[in-house]
One Martini backbone bead per residue (centre of mass of N, CA, C, O) as a GRO file, in nm:
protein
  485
    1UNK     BB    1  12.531  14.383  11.417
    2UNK     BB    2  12.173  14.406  11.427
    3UNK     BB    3  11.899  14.295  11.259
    4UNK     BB    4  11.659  14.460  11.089
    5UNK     BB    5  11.285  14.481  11.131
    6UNK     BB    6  11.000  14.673  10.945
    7UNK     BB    7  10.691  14.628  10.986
    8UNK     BB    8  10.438  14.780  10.782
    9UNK     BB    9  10.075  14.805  10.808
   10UNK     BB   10   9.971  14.531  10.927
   11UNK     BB   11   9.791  14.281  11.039
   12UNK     BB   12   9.748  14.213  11.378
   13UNK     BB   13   9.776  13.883  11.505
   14UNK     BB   14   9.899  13.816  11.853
   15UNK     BB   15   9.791  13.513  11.996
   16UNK     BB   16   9.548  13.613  12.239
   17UNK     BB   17   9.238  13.721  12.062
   18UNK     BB   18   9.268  13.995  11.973
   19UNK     BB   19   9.212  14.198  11.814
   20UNK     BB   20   9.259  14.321  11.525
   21UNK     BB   21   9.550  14.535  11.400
   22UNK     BB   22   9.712  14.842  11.230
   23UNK     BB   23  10.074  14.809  11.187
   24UNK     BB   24  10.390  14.759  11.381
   25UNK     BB   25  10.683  14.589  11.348
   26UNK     BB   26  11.004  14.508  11.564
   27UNK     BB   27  11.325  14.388  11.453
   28UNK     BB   28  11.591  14.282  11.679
   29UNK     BB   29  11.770  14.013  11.619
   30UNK     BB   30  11.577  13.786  11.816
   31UNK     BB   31  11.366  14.017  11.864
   32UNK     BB   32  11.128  14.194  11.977
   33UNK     BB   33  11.099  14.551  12.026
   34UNK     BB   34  10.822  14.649  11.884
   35UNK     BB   35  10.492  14.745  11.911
   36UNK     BB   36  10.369  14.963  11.756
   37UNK     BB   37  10.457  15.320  11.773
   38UNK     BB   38  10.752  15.252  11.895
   39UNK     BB   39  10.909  15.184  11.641
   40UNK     BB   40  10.977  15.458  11.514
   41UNK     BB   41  11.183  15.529  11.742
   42UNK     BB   42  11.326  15.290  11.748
   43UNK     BB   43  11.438  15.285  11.450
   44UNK     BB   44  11.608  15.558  11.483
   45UNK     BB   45  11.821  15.380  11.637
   46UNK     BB   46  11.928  15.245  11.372
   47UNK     BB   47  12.143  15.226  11.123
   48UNK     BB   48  11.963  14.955  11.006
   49UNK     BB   49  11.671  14.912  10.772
   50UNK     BB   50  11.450  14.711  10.714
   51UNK     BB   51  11.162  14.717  10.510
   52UNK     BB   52  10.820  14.635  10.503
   53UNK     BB   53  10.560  14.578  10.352
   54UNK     BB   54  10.216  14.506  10.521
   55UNK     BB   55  10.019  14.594  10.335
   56UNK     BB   56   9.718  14.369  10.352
   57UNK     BB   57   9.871  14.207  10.589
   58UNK     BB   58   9.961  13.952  10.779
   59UNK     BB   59  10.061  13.946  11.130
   60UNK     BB   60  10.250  13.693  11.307
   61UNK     BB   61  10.304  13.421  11.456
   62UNK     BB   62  10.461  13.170  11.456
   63UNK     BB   63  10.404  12.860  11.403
   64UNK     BB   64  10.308  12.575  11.618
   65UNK     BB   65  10.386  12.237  11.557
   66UNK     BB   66  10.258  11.989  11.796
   67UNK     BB   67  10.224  11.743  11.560
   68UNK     BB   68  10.532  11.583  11.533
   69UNK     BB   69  10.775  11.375  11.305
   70UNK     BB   70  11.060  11.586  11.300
   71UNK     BB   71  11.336  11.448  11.454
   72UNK     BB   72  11.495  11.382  11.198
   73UNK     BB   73  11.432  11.586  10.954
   74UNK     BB   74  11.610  11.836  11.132
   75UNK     BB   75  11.861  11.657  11.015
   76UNK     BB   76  11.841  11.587  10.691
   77UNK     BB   77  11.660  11.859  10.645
   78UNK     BB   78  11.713  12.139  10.750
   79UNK     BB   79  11.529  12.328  10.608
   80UNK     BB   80  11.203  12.280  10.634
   81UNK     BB   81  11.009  12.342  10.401
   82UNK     BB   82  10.729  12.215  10.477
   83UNK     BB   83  10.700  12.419  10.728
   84UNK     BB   84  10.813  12.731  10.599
   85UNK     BB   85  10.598  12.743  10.407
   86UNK     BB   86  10.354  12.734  10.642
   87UNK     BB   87  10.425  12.911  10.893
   88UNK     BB   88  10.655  12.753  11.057
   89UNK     BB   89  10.895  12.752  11.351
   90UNK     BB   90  10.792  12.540  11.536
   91UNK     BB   91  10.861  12.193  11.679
   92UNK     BB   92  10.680  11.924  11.801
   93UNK     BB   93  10.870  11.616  11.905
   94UNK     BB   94  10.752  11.289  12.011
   95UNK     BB   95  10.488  11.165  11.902
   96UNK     BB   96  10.307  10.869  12.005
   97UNK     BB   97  10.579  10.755  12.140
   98UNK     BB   98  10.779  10.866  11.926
   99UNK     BB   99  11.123  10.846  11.958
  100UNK     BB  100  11.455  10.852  11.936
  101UNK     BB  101  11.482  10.847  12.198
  102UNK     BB  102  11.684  10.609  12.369
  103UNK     BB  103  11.730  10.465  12.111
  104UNK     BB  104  11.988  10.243  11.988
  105UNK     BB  105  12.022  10.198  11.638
  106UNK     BB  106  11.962  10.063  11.281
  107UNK     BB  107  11.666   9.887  11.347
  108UNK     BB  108  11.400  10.027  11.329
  109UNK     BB  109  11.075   9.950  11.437
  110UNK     BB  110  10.790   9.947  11.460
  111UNK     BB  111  10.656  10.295  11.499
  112UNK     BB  112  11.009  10.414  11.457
  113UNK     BB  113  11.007  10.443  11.135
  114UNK     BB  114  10.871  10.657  11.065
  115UNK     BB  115  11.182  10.844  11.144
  116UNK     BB  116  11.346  10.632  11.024
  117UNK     BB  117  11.675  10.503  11.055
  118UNK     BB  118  11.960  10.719  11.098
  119UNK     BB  119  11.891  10.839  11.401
  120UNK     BB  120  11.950  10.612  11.610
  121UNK     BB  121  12.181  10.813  11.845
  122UNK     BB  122  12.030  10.856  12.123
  123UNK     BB  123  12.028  10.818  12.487
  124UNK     BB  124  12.025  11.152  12.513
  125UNK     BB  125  11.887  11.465  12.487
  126UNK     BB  126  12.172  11.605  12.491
  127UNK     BB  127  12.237  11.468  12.234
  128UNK     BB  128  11.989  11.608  12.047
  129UNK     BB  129  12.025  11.896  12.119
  130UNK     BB  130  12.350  11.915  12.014
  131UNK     BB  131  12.217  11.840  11.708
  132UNK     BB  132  12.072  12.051  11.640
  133UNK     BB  133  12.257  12.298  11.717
  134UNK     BB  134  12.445  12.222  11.495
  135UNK     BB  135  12.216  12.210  11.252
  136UNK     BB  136  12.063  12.463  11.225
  137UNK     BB  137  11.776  12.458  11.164
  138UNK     BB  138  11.497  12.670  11.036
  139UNK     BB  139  11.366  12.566  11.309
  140UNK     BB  140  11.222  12.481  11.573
  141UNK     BB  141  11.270  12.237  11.871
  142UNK     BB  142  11.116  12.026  12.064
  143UNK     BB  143  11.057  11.775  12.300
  144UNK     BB  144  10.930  11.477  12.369
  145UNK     BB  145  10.902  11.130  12.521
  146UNK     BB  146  10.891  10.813  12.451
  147UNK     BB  147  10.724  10.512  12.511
  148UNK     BB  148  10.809  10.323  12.343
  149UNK     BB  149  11.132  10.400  12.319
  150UNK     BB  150  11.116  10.311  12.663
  151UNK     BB  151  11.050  10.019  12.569
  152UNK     BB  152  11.255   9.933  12.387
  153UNK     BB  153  11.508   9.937  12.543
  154UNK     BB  154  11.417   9.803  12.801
  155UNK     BB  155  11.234   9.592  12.680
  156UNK     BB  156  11.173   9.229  12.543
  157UNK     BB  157  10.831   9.202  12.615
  158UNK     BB  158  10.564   9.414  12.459
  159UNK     BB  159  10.310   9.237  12.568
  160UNK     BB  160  10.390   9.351  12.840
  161UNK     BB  161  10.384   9.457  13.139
  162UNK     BB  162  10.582   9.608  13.302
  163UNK     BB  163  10.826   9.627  13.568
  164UNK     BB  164  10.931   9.750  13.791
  165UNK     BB  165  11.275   9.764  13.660
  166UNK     BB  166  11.155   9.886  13.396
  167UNK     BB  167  11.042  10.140  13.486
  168UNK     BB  168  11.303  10.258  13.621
  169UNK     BB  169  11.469  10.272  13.384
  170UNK     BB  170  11.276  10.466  13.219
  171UNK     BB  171  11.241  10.682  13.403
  172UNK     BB  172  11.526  10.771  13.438
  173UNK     BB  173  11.540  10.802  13.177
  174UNK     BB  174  11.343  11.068  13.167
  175UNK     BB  175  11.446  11.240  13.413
  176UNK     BB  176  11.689  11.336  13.230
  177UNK     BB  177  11.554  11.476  13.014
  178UNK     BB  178  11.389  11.679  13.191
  179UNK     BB  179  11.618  11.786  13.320
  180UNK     BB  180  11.708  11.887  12.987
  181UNK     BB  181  11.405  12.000  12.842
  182UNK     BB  182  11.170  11.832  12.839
  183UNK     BB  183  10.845  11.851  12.802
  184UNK     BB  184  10.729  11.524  12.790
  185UNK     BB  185  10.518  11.253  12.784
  186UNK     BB  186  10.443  11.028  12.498
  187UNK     BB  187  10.195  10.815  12.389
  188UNK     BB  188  10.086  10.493  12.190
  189UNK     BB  189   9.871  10.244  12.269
  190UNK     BB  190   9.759  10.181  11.996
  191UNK     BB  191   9.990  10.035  11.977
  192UNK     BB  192  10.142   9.708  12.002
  193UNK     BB  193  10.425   9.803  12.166
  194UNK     BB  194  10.202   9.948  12.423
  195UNK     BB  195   9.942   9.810  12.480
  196UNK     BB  196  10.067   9.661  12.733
  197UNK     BB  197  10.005   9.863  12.925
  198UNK     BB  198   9.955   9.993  13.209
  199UNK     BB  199   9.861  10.223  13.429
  200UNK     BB  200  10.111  10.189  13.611
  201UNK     BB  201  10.319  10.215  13.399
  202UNK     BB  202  10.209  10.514  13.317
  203UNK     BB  203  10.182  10.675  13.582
  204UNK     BB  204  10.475  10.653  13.652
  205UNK     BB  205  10.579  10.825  13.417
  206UNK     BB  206  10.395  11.075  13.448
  207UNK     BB  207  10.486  11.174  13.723
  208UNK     BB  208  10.803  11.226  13.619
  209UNK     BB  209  10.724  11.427  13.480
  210UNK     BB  210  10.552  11.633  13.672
  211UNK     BB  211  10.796  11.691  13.841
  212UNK     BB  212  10.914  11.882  13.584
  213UNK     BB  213  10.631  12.034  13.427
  214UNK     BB  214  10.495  11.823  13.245
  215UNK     BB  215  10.344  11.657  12.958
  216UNK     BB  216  10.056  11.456  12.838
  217UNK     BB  217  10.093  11.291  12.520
  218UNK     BB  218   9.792  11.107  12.345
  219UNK     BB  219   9.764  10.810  12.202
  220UNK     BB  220   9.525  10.648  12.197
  221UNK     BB  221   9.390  10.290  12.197
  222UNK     BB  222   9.068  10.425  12.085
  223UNK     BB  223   8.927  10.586  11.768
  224UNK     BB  224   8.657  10.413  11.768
  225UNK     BB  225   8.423  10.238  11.974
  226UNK     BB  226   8.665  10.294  12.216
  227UNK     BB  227   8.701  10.614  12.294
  228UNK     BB  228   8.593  10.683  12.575
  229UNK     BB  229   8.753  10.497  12.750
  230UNK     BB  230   9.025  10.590  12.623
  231UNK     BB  231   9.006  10.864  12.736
  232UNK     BB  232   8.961  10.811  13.031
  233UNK     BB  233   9.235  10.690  13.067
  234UNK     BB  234   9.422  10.938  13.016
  235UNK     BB  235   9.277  11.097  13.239
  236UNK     BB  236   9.383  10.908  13.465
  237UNK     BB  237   9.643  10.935  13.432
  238UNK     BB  238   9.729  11.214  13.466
  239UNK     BB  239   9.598  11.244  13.734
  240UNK     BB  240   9.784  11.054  13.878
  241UNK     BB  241  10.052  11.231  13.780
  242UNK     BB  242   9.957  11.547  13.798
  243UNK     BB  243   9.928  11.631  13.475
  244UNK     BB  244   9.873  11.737  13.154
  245UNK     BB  245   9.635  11.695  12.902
  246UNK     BB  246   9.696  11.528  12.568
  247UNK     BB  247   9.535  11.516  12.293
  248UNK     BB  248   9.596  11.310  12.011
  249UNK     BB  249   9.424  11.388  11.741
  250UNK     BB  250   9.108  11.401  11.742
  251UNK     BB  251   8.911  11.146  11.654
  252UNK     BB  252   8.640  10.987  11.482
  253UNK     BB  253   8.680  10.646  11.365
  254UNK     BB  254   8.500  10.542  11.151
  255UNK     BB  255   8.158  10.515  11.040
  256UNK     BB  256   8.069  10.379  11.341
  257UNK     BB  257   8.127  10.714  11.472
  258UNK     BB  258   8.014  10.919  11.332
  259UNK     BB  259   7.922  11.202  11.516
  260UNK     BB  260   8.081  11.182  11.804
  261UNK     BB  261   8.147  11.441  11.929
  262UNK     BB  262   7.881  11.474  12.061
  263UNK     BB  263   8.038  11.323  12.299
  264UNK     BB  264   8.355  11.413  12.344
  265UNK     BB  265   8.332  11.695  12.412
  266UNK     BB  266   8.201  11.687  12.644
  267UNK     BB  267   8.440  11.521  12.786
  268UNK     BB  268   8.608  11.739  12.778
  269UNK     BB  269   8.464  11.917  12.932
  270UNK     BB  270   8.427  11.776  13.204
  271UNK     BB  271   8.736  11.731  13.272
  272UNK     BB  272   8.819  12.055  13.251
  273UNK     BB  273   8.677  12.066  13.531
  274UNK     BB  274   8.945  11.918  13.682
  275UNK     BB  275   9.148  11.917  13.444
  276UNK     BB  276   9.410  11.957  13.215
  277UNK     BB  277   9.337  12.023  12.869
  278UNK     BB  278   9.380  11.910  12.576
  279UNK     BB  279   9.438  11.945  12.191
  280UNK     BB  280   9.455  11.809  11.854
  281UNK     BB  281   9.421  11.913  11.501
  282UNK     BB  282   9.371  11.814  11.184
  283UNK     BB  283   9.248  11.923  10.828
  284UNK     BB  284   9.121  11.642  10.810
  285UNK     BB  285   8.995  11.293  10.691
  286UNK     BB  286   9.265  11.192  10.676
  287UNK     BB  287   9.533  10.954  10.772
  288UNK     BB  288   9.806  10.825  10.918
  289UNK     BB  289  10.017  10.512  10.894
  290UNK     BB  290  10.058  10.233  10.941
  291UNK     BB  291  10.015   9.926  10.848
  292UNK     BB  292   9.670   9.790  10.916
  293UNK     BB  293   9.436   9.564  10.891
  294UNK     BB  294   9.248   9.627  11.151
  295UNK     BB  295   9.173   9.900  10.950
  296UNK     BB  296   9.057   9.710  10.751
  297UNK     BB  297   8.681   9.759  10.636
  298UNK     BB  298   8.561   9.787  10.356
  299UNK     BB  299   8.507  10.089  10.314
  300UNK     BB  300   8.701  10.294  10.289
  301UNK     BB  301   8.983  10.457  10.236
  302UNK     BB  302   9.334  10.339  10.091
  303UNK     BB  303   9.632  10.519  10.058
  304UNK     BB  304   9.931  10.375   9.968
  305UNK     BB  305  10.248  10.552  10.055
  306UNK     BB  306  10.421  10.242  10.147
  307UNK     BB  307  10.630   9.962  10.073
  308UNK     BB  308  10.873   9.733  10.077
  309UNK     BB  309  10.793   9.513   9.885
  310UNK     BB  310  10.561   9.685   9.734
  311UNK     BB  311  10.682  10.012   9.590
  312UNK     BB  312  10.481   9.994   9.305
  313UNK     BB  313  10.218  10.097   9.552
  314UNK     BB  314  10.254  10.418   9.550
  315UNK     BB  315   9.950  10.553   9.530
  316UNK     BB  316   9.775  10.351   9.588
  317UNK     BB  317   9.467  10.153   9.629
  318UNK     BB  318   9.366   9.896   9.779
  319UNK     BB  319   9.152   9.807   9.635
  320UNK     BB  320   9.250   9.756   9.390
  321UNK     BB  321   9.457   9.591   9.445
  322UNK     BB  322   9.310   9.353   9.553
  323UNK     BB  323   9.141   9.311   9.288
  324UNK     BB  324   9.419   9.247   9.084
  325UNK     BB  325   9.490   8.987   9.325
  326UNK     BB  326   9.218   8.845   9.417
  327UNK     BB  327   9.162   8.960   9.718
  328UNK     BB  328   9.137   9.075  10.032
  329UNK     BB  329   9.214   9.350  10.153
  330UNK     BB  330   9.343   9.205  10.423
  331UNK     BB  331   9.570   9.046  10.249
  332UNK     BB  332   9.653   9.311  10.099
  333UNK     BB  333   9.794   9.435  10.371
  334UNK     BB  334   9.962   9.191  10.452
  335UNK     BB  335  10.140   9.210  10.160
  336UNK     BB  336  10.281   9.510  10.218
  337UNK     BB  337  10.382   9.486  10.423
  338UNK     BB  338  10.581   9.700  10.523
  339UNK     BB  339  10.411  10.052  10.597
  340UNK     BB  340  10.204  10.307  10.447
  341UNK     BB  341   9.812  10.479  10.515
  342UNK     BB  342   9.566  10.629  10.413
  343UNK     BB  343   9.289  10.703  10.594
  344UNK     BB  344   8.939  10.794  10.540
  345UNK     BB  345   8.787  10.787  10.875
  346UNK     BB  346   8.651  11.084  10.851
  347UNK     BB  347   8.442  11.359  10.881
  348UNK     BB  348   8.359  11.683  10.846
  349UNK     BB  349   8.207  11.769  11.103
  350UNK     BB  350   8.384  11.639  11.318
  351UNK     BB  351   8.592  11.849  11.273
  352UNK     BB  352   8.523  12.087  11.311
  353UNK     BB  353   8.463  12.066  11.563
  354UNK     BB  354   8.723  12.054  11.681
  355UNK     BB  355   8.817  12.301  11.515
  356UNK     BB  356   8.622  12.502  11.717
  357UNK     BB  357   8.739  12.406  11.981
  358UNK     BB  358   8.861  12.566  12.212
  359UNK     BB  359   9.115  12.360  12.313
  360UNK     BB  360   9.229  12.373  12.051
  361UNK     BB  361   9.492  12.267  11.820
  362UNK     BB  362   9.772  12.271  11.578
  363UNK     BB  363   9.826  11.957  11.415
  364UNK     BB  364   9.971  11.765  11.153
  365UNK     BB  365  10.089  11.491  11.165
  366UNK     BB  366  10.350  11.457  10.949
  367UNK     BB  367  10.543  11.227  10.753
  368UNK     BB  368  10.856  11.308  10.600
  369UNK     BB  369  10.937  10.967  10.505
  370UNK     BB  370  10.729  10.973  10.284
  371UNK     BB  371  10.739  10.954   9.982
  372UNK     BB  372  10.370  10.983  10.022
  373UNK     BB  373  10.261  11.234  10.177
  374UNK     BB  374  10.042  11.332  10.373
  375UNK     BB  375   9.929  11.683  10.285
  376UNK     BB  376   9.989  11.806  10.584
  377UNK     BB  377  10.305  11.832  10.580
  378UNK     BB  378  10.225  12.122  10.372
  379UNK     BB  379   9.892  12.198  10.462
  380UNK     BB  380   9.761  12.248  10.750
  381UNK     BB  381   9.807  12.512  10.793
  382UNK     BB  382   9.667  12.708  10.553
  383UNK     BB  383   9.382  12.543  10.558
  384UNK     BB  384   9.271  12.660  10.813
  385UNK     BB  385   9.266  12.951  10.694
  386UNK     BB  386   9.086  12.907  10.441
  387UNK     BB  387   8.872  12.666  10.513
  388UNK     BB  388   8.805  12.749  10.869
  389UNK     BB  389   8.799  13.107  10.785
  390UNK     BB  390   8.786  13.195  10.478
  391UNK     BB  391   8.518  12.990  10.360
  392UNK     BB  392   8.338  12.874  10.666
  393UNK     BB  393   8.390  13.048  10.925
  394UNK     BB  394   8.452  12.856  11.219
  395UNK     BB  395   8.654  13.067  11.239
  396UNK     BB  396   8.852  13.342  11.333
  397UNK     BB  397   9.131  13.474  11.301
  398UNK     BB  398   9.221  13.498  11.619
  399UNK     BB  399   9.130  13.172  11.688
  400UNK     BB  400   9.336  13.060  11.443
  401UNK     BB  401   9.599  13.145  11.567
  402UNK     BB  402   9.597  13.081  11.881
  403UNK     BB  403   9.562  12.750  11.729
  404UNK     BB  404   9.902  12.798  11.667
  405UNK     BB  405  10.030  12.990  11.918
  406UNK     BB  406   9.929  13.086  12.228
  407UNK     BB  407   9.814  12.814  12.327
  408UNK     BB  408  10.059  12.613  12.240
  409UNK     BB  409  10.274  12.759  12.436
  410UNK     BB  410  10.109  12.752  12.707
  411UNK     BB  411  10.101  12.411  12.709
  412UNK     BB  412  10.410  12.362  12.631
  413UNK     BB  413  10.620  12.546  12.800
  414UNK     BB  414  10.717  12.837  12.554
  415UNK     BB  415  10.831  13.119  12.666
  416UNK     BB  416  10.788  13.374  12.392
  417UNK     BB  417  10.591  13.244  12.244
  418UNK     BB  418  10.339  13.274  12.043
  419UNK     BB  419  10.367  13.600  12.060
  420UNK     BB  420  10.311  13.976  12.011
  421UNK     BB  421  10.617  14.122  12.200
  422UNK     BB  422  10.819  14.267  12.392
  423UNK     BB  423  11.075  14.046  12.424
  424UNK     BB  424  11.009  13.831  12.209
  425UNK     BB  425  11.041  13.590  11.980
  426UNK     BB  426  11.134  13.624  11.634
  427UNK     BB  427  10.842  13.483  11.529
  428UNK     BB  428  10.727  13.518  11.247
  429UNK     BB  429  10.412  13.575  11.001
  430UNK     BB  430  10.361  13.675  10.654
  431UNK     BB  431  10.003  13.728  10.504
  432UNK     BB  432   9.765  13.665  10.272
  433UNK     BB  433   9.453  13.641  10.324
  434UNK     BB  434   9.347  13.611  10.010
  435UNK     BB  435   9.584  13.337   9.920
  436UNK     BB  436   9.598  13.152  10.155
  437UNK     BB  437   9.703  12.799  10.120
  438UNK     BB  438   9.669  12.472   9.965
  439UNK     BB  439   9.848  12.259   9.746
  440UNK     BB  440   9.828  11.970   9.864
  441UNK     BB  441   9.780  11.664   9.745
  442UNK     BB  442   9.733  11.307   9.735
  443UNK     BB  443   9.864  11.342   9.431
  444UNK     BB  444  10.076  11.597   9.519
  445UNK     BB  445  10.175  11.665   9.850
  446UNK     BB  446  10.450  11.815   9.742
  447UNK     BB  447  10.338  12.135   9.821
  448UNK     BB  448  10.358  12.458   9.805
  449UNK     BB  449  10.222  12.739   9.965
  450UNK     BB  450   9.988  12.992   9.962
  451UNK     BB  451  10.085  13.349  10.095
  452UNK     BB  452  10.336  13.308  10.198
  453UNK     BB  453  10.605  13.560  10.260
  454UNK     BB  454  10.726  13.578  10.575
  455UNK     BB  455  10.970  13.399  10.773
  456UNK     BB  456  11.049  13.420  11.087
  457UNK     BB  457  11.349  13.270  11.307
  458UNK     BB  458  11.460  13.435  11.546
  459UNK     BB  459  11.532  13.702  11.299
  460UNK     BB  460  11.538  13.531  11.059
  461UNK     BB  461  11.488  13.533  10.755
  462UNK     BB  462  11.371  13.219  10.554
  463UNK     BB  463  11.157  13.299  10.440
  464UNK     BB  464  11.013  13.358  10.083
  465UNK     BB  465  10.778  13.313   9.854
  466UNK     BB  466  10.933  13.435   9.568
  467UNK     BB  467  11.217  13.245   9.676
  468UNK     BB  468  11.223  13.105   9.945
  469UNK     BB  469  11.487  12.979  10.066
  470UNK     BB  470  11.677  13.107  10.264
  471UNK     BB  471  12.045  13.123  10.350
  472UNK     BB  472  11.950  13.129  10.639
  473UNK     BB  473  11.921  12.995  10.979
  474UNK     BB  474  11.748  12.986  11.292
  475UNK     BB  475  11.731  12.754  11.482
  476UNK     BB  476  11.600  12.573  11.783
  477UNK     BB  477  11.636  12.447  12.104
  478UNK     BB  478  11.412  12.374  12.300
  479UNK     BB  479  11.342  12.451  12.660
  480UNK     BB  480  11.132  12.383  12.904
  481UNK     BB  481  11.066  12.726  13.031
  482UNK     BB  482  11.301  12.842  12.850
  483UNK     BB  483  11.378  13.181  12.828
  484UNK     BB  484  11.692  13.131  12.611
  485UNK     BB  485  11.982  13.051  12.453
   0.00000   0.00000   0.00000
């Protein structure tokens, strides 16, 4: 027998954009049964129904969580709390290039390493596709294919651009993919891993995603100086390959950027004009990545996250570490190096900008695997919420939540998801407006936030804020444009 959720008088805002309004939905299985007046027939035609008063809270779709490299935690960690409890039901793995397929290894090096060492054995999508459904996480996961990670398999020398015959092995691993239900193919030539890829070998890359109806996300060359360059690249990659272009975490770095996005942002409404363009954006001032000097310009603030050498250095900042060893900046980031550091190199009128932009959606890209980990990890959608709608004013409530869920199914050919309509995937999150926020902070990162009170994922009730995590999980494996079981 089917489990049935009846949300009563809940305010709901659809994923669409629509005004809110106060009703009901009526959850049976694994789907949306009804919503708004119809559930009441609905209900009574079932032996048992669980009612839930959502009097005074937000009814939504499961956030959508489009910027994340969650590709192995969603195997170590399968309950999935960092996520759950801020009412993402669906992540989307495999961004900036950096995906566990193709490469089987024992030791992945940078920036492969962000998604931890122990789970490098997908040589095949269908592969990594059969253990998330084994081990039935608590959200749902899709995929991108790493260019980095097609380049670590195939190429012996990562500082030149592929060859003819490097290309042909790489597309065939994404060709392979894509036919078993990648979302599409994201890169990240900002890395050096990447960065000699030249247009010929992105294109062609791009190309094979987009014949089966794959998007290209992208960490772009330059955040920094060369932000316009390193975009239009981007885009013409895209328009060459033929297929929509997502700018990965939009934002313009470094203190002589800062104001640009009213650069950016118009470059992004021409192109928009021409192709398929989106972006994402998470809500804060500050990045993460691996430690790299040539990020250290002695003005920023630089709080190093993990050191390989020197691991009694994590949660404290570069500058004092630097003080203490009496050396500059940059050769204290070259002594903790491998490691990983939160950046402190954005301006806040420019994030406002960009998440208040119609094209943005939501993602953390939070790093799952660092000891101490950027507090996005566990509060980027709170954070919307609290500080860019109910605090700022900068969004509406309905393209707060649109820019978390409908917008990203959509861009991401995720059929069923992020909207609430009769026969859609009950991924639901029930939310207090008035208490909904972030308790992460760069000082305690791993905090669950406030005001999520029940995240359903796939009709699977998971999370409930009073309780914790579910004793049951309900996650799948997503295959783009594939709307079943």
């Amino acid at each position: 027998m089917s489990h049935a959720s009846w949300l009563r008088q809940g305010r709901i805002v659809d994923g669409r954009l629509n005004p809110a309004w106060v009703g009901d939905l009526l959850i049976v299985g694994d789907r949306i049964q009804a919503v708004g007046p119809a559930c009441e027939a609905e209900a009574a035609k079932l032996a048992h129904v669980t009612t839930v008063d959502c009097s005074g809270k937000v009814i939504a779709p499961g956030f959508i969580d489009v910027h994340t490299h969650d590709d192995a935690a969603v195997l170590d960690k399968p309950d999935m709390l960092p996520k759950l409890s801020q009412g993402v039901t669906t992540v989307i793995v495999g961004n900036c290039g950096i995906s566990l397929l193709p490469l089987v290894t024992d030791a992945p090096a940078a920036p492969l390493s962000l998604l931890g060492k122990s789970q490098f054995r997908f040589p095949r999508l269908a592969d990594y596709m059969a253990a998330v459904d084994a081990m039935v996480p608590g959200v749902n996961v899709a995929a991108l294919v790493g260019h980095t990670a097609l380049r670590m398999r195939h190429m012996t020398n990562l500082d030149a651009p592929a060859s003819p015959a490097e290309i042909a092995a790489m597309a065939a691993d994404l060709a392979d993919a894509m036919q078993t239900g990648a979302l599409g193919l994201s890169s990240g030539v900002f890395y050096r891993e990447a960065f000699a890829a030249d247009q010929a070998e992105l294109t062609a890359l791009a190309s094979v995603a987009a014949r089966a109806g794959g998007v290209y996300a992208t960490h772009i060359r330059d955040e920094l100086a060369g932000i316009l360059d390193a975009m239009q690249e981007a885009a013409l990659t895209a328009r060459q390959g033929g297929l929509p272009l997502v700018l990965s975490h939009h934002k313009c770095a470094g203190p002589a950027n800062w104001g640009r996005t009213r650069e950016t942002l118009p470059l992004i409404d021409q192109l928009a004009r021409h192709q398929a363009i989106a972006m994402d954006v998470y809500p804060y001032t500050a990045g993460s990545t691996v430690l790299r000097d040539d990020l250290v310009d002695g003005v920023i603030d630089i709080l190093i996250t993990r050191s390989e050498p020197y691991p009694e250095m994590g949660g404290r900042y570069l500058a004092d570490i630097a003080k203490e060893w009496g050396v500059p900046q940059q050769d204290a980031c070259k002594r903790l190096m491998p490691g990983g550091a939160c950046y402190f190199q954005m301006r806040e009128d420019d994030v406002e900008r960009v998440i208040a932009h119609p094209l943005s959606m939501i993602g953390s890209d939070g790093l799952p695997h660092d000891e101490r980990p950027h507090p996005r990890l566990w509060g980027a959608f709170p954070k919307v919420l609290a500080c860019y709608w109910r605090e700022k004013g900068v969004l509406q409530l309905e393209q707060a939540i649109h820019k978390m869920t409908g917008l990203s199914a959509r861009n991401f050919h995720l059929p069923g998801r992020g909207v609430l309509k009769p026969g859609n995937w009950a991924d639901v999150v029930v939310f207090d407006p008035d208490l909904v926020s972030d308790t992460a902070t760069f000082e305690k990162p791993q905090q669950r936030s406030c005001g999520i009170e029940q995240v359903w994922v796939n009709g699977v009730l998971s999370y409930s804020g009073a309780e914790g995590l579910r004793a049951q999980r309900g996650g799948r494996f997503l295959r783009r444009g594939v709307d079943a079981i």
